[in-house]
MOPAC internal coordinates of N, CA, C and O (Angstrom, degrees):
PM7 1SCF
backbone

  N    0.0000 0     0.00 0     0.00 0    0    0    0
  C    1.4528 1     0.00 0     0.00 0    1    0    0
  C    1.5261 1   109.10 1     0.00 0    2    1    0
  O    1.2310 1   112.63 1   -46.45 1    3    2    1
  N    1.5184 1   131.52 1   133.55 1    3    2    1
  C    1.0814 1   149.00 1   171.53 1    5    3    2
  C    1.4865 1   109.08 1   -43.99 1    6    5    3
  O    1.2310 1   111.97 1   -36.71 1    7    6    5
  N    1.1203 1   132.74 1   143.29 1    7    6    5
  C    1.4047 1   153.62 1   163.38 1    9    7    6
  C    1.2787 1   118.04 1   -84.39 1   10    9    7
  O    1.2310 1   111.83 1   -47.13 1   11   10    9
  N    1.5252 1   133.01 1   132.87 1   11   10    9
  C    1.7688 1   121.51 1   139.40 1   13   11   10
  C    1.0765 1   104.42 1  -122.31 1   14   13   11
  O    1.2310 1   136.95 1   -14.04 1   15   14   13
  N    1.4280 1    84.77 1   165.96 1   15   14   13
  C    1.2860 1    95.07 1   175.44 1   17   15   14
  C    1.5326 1   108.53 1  -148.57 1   18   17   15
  O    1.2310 1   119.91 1   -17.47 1   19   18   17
  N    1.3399 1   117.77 1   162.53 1   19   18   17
  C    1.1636 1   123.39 1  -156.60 1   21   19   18
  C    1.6870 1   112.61 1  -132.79 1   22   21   19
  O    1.2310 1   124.74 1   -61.54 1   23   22   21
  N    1.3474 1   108.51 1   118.46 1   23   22   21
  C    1.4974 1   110.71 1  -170.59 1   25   23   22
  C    1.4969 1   128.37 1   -69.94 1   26   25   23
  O    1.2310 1   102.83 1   -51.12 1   27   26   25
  N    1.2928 1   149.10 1   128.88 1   27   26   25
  C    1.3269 1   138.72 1  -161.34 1   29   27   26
  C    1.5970 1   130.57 1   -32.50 1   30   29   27
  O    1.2310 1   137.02 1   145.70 1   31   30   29
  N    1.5570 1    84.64 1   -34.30 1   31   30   29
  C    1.7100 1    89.55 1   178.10 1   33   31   30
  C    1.7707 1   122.10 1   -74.79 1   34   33   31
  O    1.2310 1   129.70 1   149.20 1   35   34   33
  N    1.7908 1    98.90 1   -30.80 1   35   34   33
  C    1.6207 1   114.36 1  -179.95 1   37   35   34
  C    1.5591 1    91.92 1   -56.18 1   38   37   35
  O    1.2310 1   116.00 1   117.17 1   39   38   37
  N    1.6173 1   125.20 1   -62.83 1   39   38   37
  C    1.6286 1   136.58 1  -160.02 1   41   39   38
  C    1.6629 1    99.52 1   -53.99 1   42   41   39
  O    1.2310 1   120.33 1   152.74 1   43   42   41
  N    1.4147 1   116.98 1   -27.26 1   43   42   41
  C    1.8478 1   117.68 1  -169.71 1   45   43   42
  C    1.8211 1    90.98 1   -83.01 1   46   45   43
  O    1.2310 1   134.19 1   121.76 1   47   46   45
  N    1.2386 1    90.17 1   -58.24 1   47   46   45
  C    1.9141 1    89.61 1  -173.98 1   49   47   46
  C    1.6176 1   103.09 1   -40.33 1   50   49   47
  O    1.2310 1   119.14 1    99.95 1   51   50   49
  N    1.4118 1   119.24 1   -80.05 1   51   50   49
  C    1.2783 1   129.14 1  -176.53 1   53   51   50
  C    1.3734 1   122.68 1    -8.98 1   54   53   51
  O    1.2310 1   134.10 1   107.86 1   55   54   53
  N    1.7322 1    90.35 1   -72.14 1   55   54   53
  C    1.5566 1   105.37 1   146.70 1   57   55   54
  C    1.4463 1   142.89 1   -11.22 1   58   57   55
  O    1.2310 1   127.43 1   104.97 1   59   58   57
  N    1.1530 1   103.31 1   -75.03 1   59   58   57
  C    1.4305 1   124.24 1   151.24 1   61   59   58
  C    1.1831 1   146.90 1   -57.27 1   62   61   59
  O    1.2310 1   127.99 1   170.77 1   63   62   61
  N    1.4561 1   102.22 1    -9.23 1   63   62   61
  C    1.5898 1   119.44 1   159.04 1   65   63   62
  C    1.2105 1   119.65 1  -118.43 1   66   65   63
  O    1.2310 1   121.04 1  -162.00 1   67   66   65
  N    1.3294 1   115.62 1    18.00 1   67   66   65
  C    1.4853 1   132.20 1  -178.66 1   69   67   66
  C    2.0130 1    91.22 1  -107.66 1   70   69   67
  O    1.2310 1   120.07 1   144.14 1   71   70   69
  N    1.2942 1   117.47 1   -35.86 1   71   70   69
  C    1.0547 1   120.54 1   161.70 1   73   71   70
  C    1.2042 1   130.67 1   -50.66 1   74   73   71
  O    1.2310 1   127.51 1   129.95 1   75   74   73
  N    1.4217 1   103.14 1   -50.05 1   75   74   73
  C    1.8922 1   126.91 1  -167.61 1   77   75   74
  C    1.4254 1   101.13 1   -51.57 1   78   77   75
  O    1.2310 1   132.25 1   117.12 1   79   78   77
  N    1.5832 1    93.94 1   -62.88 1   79   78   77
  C    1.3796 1   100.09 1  -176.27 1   81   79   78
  C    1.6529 1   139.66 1   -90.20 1   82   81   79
  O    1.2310 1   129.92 1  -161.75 1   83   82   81
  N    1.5667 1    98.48 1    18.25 1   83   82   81
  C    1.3925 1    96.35 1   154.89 1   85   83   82
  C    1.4984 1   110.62 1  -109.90 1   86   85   83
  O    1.2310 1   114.51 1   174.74 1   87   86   85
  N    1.6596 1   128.00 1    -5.26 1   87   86   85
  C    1.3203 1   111.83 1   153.55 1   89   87   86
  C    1.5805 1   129.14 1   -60.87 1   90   89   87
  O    1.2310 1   127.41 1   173.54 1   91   90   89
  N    1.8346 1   103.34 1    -6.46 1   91   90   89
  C    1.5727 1    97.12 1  -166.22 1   93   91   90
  C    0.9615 1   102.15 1   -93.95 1   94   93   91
  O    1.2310 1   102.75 1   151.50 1   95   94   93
  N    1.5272 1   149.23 1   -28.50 1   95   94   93
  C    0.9539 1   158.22 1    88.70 1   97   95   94
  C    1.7675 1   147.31 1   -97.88 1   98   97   95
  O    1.2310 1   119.14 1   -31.06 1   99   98   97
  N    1.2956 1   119.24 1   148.94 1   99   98   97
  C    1.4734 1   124.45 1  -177.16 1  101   99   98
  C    1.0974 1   120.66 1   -34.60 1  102  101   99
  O    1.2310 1   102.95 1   -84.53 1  103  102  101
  N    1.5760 1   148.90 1    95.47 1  103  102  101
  C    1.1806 1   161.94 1  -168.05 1  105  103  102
  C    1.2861 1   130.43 1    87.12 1  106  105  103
  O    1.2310 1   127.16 1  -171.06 1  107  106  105
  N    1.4814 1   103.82 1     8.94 1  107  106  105
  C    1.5110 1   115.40 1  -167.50 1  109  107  106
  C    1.9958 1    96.56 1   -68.88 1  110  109  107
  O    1.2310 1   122.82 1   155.96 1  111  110  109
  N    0.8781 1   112.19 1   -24.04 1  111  110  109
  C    1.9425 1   138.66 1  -160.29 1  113  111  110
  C    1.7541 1    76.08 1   -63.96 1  114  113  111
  O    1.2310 1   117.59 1   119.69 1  115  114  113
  N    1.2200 1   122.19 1   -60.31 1  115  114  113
  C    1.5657 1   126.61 1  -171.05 1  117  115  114
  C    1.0997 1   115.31 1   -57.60 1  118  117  115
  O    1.2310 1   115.82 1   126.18 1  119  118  117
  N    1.4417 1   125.55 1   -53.82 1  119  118  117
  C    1.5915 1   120.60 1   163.22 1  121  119  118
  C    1.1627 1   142.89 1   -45.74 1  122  121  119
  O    1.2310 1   126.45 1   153.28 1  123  122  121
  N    1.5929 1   105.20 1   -26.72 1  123  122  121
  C    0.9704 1   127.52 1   165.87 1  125  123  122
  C    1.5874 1   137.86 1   -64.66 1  126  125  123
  O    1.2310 1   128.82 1   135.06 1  127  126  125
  N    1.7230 1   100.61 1   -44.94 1  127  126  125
  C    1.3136 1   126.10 1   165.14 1  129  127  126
  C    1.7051 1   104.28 1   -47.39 1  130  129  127
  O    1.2310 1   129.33 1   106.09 1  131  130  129
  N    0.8905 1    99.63 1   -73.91 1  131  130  129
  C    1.8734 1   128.44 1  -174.06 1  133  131  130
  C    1.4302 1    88.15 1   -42.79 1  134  133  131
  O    1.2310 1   103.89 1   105.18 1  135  134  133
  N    1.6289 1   147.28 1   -74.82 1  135  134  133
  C    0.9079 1   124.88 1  -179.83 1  137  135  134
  C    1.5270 1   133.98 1   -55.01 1  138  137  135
  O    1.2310 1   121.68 1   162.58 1  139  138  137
  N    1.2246 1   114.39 1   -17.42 1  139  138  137
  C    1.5256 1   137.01 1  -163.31 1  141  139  138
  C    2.1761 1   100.57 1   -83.36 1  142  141  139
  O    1.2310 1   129.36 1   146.35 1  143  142  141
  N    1.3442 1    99.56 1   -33.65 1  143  142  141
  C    1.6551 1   127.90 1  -173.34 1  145  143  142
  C    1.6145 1    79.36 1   -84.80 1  146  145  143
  O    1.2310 1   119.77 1   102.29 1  147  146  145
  N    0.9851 1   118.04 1   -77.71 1  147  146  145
  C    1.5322 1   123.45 1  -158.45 1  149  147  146
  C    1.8964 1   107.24 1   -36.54 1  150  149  147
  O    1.2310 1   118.74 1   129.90 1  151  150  149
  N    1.5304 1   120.00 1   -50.10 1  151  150  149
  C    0.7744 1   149.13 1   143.35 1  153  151  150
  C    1.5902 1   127.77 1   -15.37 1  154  153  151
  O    1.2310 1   127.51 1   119.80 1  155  154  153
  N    0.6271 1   103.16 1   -60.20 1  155  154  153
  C    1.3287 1   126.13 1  -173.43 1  157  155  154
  C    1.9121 1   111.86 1   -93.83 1  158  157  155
  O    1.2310 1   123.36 1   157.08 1  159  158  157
  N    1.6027 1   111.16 1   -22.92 1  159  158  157
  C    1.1476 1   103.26 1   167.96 1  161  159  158
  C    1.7798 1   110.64 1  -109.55 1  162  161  159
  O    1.2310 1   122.04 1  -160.46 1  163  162  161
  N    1.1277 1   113.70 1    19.54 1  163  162  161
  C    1.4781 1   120.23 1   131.70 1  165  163  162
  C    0.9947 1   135.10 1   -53.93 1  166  165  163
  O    1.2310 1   133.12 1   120.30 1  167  166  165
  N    1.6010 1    92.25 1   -59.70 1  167  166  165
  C    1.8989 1    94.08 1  -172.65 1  169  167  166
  C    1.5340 1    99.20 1   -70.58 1  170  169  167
  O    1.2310 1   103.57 1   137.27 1  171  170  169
  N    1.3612 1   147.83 1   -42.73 1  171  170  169
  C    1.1947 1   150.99 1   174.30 1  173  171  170
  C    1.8171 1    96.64 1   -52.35 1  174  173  171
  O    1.2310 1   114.73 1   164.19 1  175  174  173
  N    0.8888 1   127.59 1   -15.81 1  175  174  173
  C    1.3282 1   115.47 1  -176.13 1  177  175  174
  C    1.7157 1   109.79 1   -94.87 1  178  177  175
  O    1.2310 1   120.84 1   133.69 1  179  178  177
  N    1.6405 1   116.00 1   -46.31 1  179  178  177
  C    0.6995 1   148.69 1  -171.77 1  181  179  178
  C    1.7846 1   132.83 1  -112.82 1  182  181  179
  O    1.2310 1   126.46 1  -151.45 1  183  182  181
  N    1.1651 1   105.18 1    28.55 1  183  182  181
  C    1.4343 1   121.51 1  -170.14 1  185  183  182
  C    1.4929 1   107.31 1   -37.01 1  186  185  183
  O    1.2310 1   113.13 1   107.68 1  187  186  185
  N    1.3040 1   130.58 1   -72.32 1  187  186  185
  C    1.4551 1   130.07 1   172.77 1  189  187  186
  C    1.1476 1   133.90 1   -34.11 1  190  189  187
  O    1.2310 1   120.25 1   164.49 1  191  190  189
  N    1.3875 1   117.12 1   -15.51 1  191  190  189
  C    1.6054 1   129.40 1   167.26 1  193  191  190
  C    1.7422 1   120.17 1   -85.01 1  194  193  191
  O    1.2310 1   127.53 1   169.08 1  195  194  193
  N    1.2360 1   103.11 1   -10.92 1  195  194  193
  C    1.3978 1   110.37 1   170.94 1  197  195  194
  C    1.3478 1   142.35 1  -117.82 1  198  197  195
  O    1.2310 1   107.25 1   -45.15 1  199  198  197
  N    1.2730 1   141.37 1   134.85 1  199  198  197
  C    1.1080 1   138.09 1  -135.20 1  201  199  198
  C    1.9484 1   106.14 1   -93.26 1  202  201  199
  O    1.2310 1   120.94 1   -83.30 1  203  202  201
  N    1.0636 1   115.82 1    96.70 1  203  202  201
  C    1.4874 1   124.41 1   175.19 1  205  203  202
  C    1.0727 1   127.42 1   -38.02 1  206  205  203
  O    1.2310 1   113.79 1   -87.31 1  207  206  205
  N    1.4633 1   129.36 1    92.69 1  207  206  205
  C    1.9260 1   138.86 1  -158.71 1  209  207  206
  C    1.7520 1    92.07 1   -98.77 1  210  209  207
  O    1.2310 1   120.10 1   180.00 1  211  210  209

């Protein structure tokens, strides 16, 4: 199974928009996650469809 990995600055951003959006509202930070996972086990599903950064 394929690997990512994610560079220090992507993990600070993330971060930081894991922030954003629980100041915009209360749990929104969770939906976000969940889509972000969702995301991400695509490309683990589907590696060849995506473009390698």
């Amino acid at each position: 199974m394929p690997k990512i990995h994610f560079t220090k600055e992507a993990l600070f951003y993330i971060e930081d928009v894991v922030f954003w959006y629980e100041k915009q509202r209360l749990g929104l930070s969770y939906d976000f996650e969940l889509c972000l996972e969702a995301g991400i086990e695509e490309i683990l599903r589907n590696p060849d469809a995506f473009q390698k950064k």
